[in-house]
C-alpha positions as CSV (number, residue, x, y, z in Angstrom):
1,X,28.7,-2.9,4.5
2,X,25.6,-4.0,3.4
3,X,23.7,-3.1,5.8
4,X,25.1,0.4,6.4
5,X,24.6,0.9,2.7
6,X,20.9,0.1,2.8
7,X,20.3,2.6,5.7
8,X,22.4,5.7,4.3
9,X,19.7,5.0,1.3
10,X,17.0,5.1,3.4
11,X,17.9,8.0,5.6
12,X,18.3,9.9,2.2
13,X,15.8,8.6,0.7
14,X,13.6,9.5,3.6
15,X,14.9,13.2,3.9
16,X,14.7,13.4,-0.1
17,X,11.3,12.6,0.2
18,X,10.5,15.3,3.4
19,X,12.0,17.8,1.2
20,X,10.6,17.2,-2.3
21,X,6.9,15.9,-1.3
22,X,5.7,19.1,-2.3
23,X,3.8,20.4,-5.2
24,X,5.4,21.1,-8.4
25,X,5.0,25.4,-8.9
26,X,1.8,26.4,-10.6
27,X,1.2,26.8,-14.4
28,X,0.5,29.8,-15.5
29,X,-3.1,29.1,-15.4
30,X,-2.4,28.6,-11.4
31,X,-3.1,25.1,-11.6
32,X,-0.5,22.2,-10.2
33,X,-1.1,18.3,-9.8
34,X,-2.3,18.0,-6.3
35,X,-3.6,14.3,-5.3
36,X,-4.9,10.5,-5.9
37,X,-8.1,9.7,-3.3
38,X,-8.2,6.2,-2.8
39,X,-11.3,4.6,-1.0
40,X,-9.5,2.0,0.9
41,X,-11.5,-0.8,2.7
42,X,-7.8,-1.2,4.6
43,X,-5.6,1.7,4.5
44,X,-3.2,0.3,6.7
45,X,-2.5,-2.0,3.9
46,X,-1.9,0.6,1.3
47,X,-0.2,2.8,3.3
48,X,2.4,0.0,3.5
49,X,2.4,-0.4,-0.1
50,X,3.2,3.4,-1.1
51,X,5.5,4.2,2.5
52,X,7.6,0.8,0.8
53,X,7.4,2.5,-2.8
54,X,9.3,5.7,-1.1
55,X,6.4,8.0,0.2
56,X,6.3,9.8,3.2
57,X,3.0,9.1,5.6
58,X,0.9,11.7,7.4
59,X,-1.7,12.8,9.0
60,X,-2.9,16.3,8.8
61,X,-6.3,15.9,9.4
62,X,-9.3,13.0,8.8
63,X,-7.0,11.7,6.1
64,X,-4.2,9.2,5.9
65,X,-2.0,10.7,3.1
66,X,1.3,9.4,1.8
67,X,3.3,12.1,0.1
68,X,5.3,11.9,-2.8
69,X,7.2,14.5,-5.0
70,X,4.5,15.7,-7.3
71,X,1.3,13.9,-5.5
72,X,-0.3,13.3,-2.6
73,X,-1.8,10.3,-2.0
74,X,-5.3,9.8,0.1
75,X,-6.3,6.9,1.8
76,X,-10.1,7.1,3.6
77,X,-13.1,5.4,3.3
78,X,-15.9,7.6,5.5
79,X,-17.9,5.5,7.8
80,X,-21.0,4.3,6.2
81,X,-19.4,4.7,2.8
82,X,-20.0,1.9,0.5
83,X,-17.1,0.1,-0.1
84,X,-15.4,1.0,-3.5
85,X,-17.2,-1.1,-6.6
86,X,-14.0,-2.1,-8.3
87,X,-10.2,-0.6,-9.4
88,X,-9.0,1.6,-12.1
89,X,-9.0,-1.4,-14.7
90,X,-12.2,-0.7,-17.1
91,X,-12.5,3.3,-15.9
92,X,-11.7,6.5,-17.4
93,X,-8.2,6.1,-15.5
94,X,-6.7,3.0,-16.4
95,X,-3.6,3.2,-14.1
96,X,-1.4,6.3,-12.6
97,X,2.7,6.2,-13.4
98,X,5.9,6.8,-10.9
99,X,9.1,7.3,-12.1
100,X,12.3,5.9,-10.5
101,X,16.2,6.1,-11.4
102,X,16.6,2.3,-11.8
103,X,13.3,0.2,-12.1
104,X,15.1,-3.3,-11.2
105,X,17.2,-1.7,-8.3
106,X,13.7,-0.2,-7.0
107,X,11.5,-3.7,-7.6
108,X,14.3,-5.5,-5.8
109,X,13.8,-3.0,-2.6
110,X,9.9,-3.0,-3.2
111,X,10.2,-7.0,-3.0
112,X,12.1,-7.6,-0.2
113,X,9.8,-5.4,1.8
114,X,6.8,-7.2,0.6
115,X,5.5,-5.3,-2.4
116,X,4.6,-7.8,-5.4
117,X,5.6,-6.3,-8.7
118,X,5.3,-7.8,-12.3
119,X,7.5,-7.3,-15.3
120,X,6.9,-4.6,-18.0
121,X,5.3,-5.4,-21.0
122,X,7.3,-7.7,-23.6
123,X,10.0,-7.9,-21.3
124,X,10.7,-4.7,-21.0
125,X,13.0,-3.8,-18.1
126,X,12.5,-0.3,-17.7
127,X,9.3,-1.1,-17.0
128,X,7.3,-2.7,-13.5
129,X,3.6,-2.7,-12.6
130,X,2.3,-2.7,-9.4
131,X,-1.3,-3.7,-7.9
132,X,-2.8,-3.2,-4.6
133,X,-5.2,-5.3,-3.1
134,X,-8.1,-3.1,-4.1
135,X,-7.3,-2.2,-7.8
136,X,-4.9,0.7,-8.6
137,X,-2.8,0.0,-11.0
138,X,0.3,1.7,-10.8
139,X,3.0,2.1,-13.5
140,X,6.7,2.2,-12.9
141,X,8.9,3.9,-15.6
142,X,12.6,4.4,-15.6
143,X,14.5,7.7,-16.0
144,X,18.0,7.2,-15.0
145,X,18.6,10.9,-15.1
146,X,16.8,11.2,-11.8
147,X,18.4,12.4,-8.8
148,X,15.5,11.3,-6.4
149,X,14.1,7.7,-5.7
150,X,10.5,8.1,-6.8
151,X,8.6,10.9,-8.7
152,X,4.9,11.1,-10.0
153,X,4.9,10.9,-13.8
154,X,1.9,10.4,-15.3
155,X,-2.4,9.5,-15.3
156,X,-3.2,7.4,-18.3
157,X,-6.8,7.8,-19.5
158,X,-8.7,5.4,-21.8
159,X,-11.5,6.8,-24.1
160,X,-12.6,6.1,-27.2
161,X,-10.1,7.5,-29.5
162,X,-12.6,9.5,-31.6
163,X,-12.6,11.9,-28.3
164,X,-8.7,11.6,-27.7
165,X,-8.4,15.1,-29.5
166,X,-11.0,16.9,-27.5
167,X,-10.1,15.8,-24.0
168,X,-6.6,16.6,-24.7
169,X,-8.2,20.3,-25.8
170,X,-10.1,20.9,-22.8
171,X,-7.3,19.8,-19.9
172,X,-5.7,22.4,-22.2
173,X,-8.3,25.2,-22.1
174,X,-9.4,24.7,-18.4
175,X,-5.9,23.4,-16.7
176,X,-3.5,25.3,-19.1
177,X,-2.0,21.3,-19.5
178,X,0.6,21.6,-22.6
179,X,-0.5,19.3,-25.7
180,X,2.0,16.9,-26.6
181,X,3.0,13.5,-27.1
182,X,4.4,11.0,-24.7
183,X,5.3,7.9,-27.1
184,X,2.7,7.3,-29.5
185,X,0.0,8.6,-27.5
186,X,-1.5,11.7,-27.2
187,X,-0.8,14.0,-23.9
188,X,-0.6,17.2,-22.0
189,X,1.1,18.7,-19.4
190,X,0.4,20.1,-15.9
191,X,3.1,20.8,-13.7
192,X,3.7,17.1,-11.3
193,X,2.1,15.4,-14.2
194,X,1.6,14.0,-17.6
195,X,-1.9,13.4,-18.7
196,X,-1.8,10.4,-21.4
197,X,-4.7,9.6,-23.6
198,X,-5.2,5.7,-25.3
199,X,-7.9,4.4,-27.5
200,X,-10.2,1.9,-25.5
201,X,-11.5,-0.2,-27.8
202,X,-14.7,-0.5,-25.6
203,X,-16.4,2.0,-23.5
204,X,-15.0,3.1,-19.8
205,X,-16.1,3.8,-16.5
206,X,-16.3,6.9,-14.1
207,X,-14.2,7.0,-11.2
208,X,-16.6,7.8,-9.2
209,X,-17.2,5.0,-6.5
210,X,-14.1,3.3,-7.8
211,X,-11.0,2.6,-5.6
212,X,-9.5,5.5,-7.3
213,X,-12.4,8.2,-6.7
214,X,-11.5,10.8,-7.9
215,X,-7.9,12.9,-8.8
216,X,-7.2,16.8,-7.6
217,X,-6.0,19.5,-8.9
218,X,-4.5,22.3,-6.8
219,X,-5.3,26.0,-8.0
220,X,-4.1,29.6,-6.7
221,X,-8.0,31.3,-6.7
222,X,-10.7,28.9,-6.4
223,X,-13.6,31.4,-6.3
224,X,-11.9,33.2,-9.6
225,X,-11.1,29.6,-10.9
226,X,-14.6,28.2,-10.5
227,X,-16.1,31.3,-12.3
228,X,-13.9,31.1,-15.2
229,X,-15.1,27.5,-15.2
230,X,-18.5,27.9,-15.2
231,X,-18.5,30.6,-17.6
232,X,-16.9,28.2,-20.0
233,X,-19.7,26.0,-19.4
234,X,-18.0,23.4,-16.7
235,X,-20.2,23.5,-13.8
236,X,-19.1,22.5,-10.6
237,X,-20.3,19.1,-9.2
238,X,-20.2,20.3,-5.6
239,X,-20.3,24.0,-4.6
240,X,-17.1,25.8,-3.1
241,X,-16.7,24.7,0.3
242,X,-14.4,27.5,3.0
243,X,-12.8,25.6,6.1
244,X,-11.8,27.7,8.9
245,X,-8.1,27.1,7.7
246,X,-8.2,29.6,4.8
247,X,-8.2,26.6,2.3
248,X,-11.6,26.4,-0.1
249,X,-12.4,23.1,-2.3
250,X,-14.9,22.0,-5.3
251,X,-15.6,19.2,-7.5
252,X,-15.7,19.2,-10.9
253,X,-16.4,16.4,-13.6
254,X,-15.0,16.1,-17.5
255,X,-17.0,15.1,-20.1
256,X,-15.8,11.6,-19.7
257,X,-16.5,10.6,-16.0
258,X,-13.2,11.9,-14.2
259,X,-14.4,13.1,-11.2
260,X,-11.8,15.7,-10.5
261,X,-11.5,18.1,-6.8
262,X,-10.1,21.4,-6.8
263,X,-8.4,22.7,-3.6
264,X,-7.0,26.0,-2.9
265,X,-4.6,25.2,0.0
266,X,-3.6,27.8,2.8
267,X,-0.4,25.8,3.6
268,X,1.1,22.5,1.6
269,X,-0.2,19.2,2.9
């Protein structure tokens, strides 16, 4: 009985996933969360880690991607590429967040398929934190009104808290994210995420080079969204590239080292 359980749970988690791995609807700014980029010296190995975690794996183009409901995760490191100079510990992004209906039922799967977790914080057991083998540091949450295994919940950033106001302004301004408060920190909203902001009591780094490169937004008009950008004074890192697809991307950089891409996508991943 078991055993039949445990693959009616997979089969549905698996179609849950094929059916919800999609991008959350756009803002009214035209903006939704789009994707993680991982360098990954082995991307076999974290592909096992986030297909165990509940993702769905693909391969659409020159990029391993695991899916999830609200993210897309991307696993490449280009030959010749430098191998990524550390994790998301000490950087802008401290860690990224999941959410799951039962965090011990979930670690307990994640275990026995080879996944190490550790305990939340204080004992906590709504709580679990996973790390790969090259420095992402991933945050499980619990909401038990959840109707599907895993979700993407949140990006915690870590700046000095005398700037905690004004990068929480200007998500708002350029991403139309809705200020708030998740817990006692500072936050705004973009649809398939929750952008947290916490005090760092020392300075962080960029992302850029780090195992977790860079983070993407997807957007409805690129060309219209990167002039309303650089009007406001944001200019782009990298200029607006067309692929024969339809689909257009840019880079972009806030004022504290996110390095951030912006795709226009003529079809979902």
């Amino acid at each position: 009985m078991k055993t039949l359980m445990s693959a009616l749970w997979l089969v549905s988690s698996l179609a849950a996933g094929t059916a919800l791995a999609q991008p959350a609807p756009p803002n009214e700014a035209g903006v939704t969360m789009g994707h993680w980029h991982l360098n990954s010296r082995d991307v076999e190995a974290n592909k096992k880690i986030f297909v165990a975690l509940g993702g769905v794996a693909a391969k659409p183009g020159d990029f391993d991607i695991v899916k999830f409901p609200g993210v897309v995760v991307f696993l490449h490191q280009r030959p010749g590429t430098p191998p990524p100079s550390g994790g998301t510990d000490g950087t802008v992004i401290n860690h990224v967040g999941f959410l799951v209906p039962n965090v011990q039922e979930a670690v307990a799967r994640w275990k026995a398929a080879g996944v190490a977790a550790t305990p939340g914080n204080g004992g906590r057991t709504d709580q679990a934190w996973i790390m790969t083998g090259e420095g992402l540091k991933v945050e499980i949450l619990e909401d038990k009104s959840q109707t599907i295994p895993i979700q993407h919940h949140h990006l915690h950033f870590y700046v000095a808290e005398s700037v905690i106001p004004e990068m929480q302004a200007w998500y708002a301004k350029h991403f139309g994210a809705k200020p708030g408060k998740r817990g006692r920190n500072q936050a705004a909203d973009v649809p398939g995420a929750n952008l947290t902001f916490t005090k760092s009591d020392k300075p962080t780094l960029a992302t850029r080079s780090r195992h977790l490169d860079h983070i993407g937004f997807d957007v409805k008009d690129l060309v219209a969204f990167a002039k309303k950008l650089e009007s406001a004074g944001v200019p782009l890192e990298r200029q607006i590239v067309a692929r024969p697809d339809g689909s257009k991307l840019a880079f972009i950089k806030d004022p504290w080292g996110t390095l951030i891409e912006l795709n226009e996508r003529s079809k979902p991943l």
